[in-house]
C-alpha positions as semicolon CSV with decimal commas, in nm:
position;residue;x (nm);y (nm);z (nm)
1;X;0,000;0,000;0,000
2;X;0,100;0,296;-0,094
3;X;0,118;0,610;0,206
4;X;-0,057;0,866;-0,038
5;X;-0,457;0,763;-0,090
6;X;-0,522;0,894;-0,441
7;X;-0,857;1,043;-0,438
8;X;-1,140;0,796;-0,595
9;X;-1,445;0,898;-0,813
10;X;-1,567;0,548;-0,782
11;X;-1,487;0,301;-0,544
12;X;-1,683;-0,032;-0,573
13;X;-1,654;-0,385;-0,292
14;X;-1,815;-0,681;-0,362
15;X;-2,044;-0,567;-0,616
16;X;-2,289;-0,834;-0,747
17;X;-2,550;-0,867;-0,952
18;X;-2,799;-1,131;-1,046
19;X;-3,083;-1,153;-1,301
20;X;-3,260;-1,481;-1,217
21;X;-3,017;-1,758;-1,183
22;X;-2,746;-1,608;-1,352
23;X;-2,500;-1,371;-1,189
24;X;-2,437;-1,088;-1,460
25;X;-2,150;-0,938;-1,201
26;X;-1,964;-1,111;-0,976
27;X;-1,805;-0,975;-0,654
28;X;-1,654;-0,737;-0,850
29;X;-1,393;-0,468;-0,634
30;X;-1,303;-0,115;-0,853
31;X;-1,096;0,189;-0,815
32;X;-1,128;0,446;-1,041
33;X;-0,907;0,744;-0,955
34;X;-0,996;1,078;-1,001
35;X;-0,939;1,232;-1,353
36;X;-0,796;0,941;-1,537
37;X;-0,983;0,735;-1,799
38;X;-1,013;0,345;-1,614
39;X;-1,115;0,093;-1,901
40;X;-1,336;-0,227;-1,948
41;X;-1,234;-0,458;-2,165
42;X;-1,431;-0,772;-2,268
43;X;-1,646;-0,919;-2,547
44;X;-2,006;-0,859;-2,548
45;X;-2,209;-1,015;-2,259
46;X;-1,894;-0,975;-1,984
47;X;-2,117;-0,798;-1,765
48;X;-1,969;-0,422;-1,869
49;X;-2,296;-0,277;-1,914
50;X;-2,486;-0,403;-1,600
51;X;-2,159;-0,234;-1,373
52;X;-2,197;0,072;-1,577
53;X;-2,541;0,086;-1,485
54;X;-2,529;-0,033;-1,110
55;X;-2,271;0,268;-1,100
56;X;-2,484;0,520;-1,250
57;X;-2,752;0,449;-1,017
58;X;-2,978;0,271;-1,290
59;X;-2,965;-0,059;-1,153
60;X;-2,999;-0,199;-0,786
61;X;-2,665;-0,443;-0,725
62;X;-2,779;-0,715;-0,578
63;X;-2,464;-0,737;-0,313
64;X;-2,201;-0,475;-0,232
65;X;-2,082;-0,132;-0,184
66;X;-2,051;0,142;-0,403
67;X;-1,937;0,535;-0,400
68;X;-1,967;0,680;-0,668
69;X;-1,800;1,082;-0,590
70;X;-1,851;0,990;-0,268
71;X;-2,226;0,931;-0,276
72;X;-2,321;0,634;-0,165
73;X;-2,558;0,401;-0,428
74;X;-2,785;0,313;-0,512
75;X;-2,960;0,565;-0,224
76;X;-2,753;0,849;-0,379
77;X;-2,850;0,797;-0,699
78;X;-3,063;1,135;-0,699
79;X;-2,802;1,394;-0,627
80;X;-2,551;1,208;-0,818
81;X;-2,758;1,271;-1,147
82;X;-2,619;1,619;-1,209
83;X;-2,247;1,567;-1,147
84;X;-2,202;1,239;-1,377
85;X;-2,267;1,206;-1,814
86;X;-2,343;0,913;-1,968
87;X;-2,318;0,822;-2,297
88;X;-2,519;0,479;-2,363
89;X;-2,388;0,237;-2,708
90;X;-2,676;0,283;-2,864
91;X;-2,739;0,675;-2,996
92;X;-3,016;0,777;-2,748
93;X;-3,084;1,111;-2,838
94;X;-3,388;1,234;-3,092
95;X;-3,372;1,136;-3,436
96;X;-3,663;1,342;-3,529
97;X;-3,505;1,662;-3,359
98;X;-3,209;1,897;-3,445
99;X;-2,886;1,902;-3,370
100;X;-2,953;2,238;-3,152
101;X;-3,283;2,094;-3,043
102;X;-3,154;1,807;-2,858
103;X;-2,889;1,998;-2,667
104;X;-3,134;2,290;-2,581
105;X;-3,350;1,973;-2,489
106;X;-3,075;1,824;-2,266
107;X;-2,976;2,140;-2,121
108;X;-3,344;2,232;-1,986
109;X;-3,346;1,817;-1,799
110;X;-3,036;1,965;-1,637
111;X;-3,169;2,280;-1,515
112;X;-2,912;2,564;-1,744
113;X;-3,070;2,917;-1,732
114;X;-3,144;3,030;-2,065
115;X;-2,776;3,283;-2,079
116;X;-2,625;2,929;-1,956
117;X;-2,737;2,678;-2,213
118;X;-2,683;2,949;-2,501
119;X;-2,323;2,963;-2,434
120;X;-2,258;2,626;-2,328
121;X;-2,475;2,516;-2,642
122;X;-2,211;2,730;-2,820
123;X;-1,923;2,626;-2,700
124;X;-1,993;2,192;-2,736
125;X;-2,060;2,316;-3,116
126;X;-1,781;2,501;-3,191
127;X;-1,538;2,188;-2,959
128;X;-1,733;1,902;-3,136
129;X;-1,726;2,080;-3,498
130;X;-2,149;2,068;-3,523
131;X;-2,153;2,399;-3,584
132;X;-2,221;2,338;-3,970
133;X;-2,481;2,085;-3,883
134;X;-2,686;2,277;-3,605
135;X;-3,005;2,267;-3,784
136;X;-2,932;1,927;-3,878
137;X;-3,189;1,609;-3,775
138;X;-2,972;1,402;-3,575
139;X;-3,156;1,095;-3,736
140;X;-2,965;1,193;-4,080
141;X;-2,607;1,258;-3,949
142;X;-2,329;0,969;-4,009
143;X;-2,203;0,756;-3,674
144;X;-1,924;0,941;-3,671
145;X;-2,123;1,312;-3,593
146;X;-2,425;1,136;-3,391
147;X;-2,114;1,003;-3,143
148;X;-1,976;1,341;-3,126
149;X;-2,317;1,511;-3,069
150;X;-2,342;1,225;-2,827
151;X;-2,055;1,348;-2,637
152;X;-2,165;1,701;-2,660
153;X;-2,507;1,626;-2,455
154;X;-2,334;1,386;-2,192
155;X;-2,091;1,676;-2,099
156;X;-2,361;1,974;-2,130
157;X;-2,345;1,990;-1,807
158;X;-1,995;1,991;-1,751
159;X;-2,016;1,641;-1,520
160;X;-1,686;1,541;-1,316
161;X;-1,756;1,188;-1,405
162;X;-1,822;1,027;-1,788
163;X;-1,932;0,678;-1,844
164;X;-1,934;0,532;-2,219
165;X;-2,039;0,273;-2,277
166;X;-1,887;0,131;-2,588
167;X;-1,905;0,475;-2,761
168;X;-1,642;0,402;-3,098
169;X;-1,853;0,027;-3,199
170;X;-2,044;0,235;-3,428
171;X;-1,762;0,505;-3,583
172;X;-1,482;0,429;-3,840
173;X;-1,116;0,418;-3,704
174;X;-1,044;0,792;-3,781
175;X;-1,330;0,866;-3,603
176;X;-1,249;0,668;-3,320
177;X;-0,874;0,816;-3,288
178;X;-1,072;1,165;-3,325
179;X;-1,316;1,067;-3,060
180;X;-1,007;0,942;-2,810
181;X;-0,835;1,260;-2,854
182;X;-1,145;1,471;-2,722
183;X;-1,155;1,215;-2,404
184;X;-0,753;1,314;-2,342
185;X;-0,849;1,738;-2,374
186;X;-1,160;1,619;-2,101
187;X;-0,954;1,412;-1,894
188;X;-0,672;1,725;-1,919
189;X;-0,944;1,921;-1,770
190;X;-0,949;1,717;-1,470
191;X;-1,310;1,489;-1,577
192;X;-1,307;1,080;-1,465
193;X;-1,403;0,859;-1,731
194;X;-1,510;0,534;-1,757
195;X;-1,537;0,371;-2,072
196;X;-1,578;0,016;-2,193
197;X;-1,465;-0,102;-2,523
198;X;-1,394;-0,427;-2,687
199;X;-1,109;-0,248;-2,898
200;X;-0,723;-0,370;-2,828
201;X;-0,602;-0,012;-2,940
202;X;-0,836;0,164;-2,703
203;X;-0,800;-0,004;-2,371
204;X;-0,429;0,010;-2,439
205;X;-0,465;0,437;-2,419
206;X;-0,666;0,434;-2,065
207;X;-0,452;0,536;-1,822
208;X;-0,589;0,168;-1,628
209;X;-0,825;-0,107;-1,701
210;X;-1,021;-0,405;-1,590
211;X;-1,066;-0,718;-1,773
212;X;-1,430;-0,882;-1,722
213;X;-1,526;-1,178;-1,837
214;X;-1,896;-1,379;-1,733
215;X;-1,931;-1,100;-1,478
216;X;-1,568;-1,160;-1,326
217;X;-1,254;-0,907;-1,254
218;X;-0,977;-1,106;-1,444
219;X;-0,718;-0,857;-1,416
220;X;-0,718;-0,496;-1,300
221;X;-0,362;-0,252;-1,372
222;X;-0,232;-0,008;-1,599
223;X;-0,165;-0,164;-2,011
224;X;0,223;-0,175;-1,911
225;X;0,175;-0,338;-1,592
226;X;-0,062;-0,601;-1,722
227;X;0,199;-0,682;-1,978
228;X;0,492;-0,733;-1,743
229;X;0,264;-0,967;-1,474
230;X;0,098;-1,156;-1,798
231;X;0,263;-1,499;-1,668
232;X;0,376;-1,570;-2,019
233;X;0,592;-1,516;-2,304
234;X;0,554;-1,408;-2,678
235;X;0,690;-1,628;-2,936
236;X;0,649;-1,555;-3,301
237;X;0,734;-1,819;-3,584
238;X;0,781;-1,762;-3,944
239;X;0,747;-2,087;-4,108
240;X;0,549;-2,211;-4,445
241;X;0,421;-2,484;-4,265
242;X;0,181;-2,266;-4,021
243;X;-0,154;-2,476;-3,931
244;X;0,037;-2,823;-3,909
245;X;0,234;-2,617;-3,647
246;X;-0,036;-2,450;-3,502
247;X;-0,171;-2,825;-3,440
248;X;0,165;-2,945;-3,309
249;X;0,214;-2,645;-3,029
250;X;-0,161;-2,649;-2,922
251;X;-0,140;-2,991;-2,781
252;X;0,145;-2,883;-2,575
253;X;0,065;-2,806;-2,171
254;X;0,292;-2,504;-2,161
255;X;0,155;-2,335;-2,492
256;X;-0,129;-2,106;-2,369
257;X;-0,240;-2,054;-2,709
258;X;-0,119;-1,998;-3,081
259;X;-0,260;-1,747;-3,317
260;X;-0,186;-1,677;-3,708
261;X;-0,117;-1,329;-3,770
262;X;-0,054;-1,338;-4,181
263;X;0,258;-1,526;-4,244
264;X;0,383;-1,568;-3,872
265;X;0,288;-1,759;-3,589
266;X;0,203;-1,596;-3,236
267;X;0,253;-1,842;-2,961
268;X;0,203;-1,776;-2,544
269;X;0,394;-1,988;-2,356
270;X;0,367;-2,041;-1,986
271;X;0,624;-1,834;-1,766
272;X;0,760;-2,166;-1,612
273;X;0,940;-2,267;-1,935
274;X;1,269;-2,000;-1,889
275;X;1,372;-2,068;-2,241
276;X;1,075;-2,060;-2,474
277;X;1,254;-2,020;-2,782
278;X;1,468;-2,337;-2,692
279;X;1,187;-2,543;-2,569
280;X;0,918;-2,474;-2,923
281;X;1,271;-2,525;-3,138
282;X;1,255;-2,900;-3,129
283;X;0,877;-2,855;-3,242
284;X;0,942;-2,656;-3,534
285;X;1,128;-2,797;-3,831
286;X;1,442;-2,734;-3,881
287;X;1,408;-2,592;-4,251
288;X;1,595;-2,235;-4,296
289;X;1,256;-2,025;-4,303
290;X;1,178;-2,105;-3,978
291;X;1,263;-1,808;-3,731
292;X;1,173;-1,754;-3,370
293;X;1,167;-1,439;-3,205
294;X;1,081;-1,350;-2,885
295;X;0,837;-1,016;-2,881
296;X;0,682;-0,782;-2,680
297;X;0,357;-0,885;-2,547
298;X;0,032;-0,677;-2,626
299;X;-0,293;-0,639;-2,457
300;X;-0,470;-0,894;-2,671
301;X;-0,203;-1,129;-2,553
302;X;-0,277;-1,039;-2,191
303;X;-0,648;-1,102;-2,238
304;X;-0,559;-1,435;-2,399
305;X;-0,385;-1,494;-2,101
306;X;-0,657;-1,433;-1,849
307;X;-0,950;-1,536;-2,011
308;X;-1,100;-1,855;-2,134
309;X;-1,028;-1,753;-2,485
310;X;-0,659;-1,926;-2,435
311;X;-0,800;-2,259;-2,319
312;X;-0,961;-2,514;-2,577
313;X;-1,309;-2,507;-2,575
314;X;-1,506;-2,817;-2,541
């Protein structure tokens, strides 16, 4: 422990939820500190959405603690409204309404005074480059300008605390590197955000990140840190004889897991073998194209790692 207590905007023990017989979140323990952007990673049905929601104050956990600014949930959840944003995956503002109609809109739920929401209205234009598209229906914009007007109307209200919910699985990749840089300038200004993803490349740029899977915590640290405890090592092949490999190393206890990546082989083997390239040598024929390199791990690797997605399914 370290003597210095950074200050949390959400601290979460135990939290659980079920629906019916099957537990959605599992005992799950978060820190989030103030003004950094914490990640969850995981495929679809991990259980990011139900946390996001139990942590909003949308949905009653069925065990543990939460603060959430230091309001305690879900009997908070009132006079926590106003000081968080959320943006939700699926584009929940009005299609039928204007760009400038939905923020007005938003800005009256929140309470701005009319000198308030015309200058704030202003600014989110002229920051999220709508101002071209102001009389605009939001039904007929591209993903790329509904997520930004998106982000506009979950920080009208300048909130200390942002939850996304999967907010790029809609936007091309230019609009998702656009989209990360505006989450940097907020975080810069001192906002918390929590965002989930199932993108590699994002969770590696929050500052920290949880792995769920089936409602469970796999793994919890900064992309670096995660890397270095992984518990394995990266092997890559180049060989013309690829799948009959693959084959070969799979059935191996030590190998983790192998993966194609074009013309090379990507192989996790267990940290107990000291010298992988020596031990997966014998395995790999000895023609003149083979080569075996030992690289830098990557957050995929790391989820391979701690997930069920490196065992073999039955």
């Amino acid at each position: 422990m370290s003597h210095t207590t950074p200050e949390y905007a959400i601290k979460a023990e135990q939290l659980s939820r079920r629906f019916g017989d099957s537990l959605a979140v599992q005992k799950l323990d978060l820190e989030v500190e103030k003004g950094r952007i914490y990640g969850f990673l995981g495929p679809n049905g991990c259980g990011k959405t139900t946390t996001i929601r139990m942590l909003t104050g949308l949905l009653k956990p069925s065990a543990g603690k939460v603060h959430v600014l230091g309001f305690s949930l879900p009997e908070d959840a009132e006079k926590l409204r106003l000081r968080i944003g959320y943006m939700t995956q699926k584009f929940s503002l009005y299609d039928d309404l204007t760009v400038l109609e939905n923020l007005k809109f938003i800005a009256s739920i929140y309470g701005l005074t009319a000198r308030q929401q015309k200058q704030r209205i202003a600014e989110l234009l002229s920051i999220y480059g709508l101002q071209a598209k102001s009389k605009q229906l939001a039904g007929s914009m591209s993903g790329g300008q509904r997520q930004r007007l998106s982000l506009a109307a979950a920080t009208l209200h300048k909130p200390e605390l942002l939850f996304l919910d999967e907010p790029t699985s809609a936007v091309d990749p230019e609009n998702r590197r656009e989209f990360w840089e505006q989450l940097f300038d907020l975080s810069d200004q001192g906002t918390s955000i929590l965002v989930s993803t199932h993108y590699m490349d994002e969770a590696e740029r929050c500052h920290k990140l949880a792995i769920l899977e089936n409602g469970i915590k796999r793994a919890d640290g900064s992309p670096d840190e995660l890397m270095q405890q992984m518990g394995a090592s990266v092997v890559e092949i180049s060989s013309d004889e690829l799948r009959q490999l693959k084959q070969t190393l799979t059935e191996l206890p030590e190998v983790i897991s192998a993966a194609q990546l074009g013309a090379r082989l990507r192989v996790l083997v267990k940290d107990s073998v000291t010298d992988p390239i020596g031990f997966l040598s014998p395995h790999v024929s000895t023609n003149a194209e083979d080569q075996l390199s030992l690289v830098r791990p990557s957050l995929e690797d790391v989820f391979v790692t701690c997930t069920g997605s490196g065992r073999e399914r039955v």
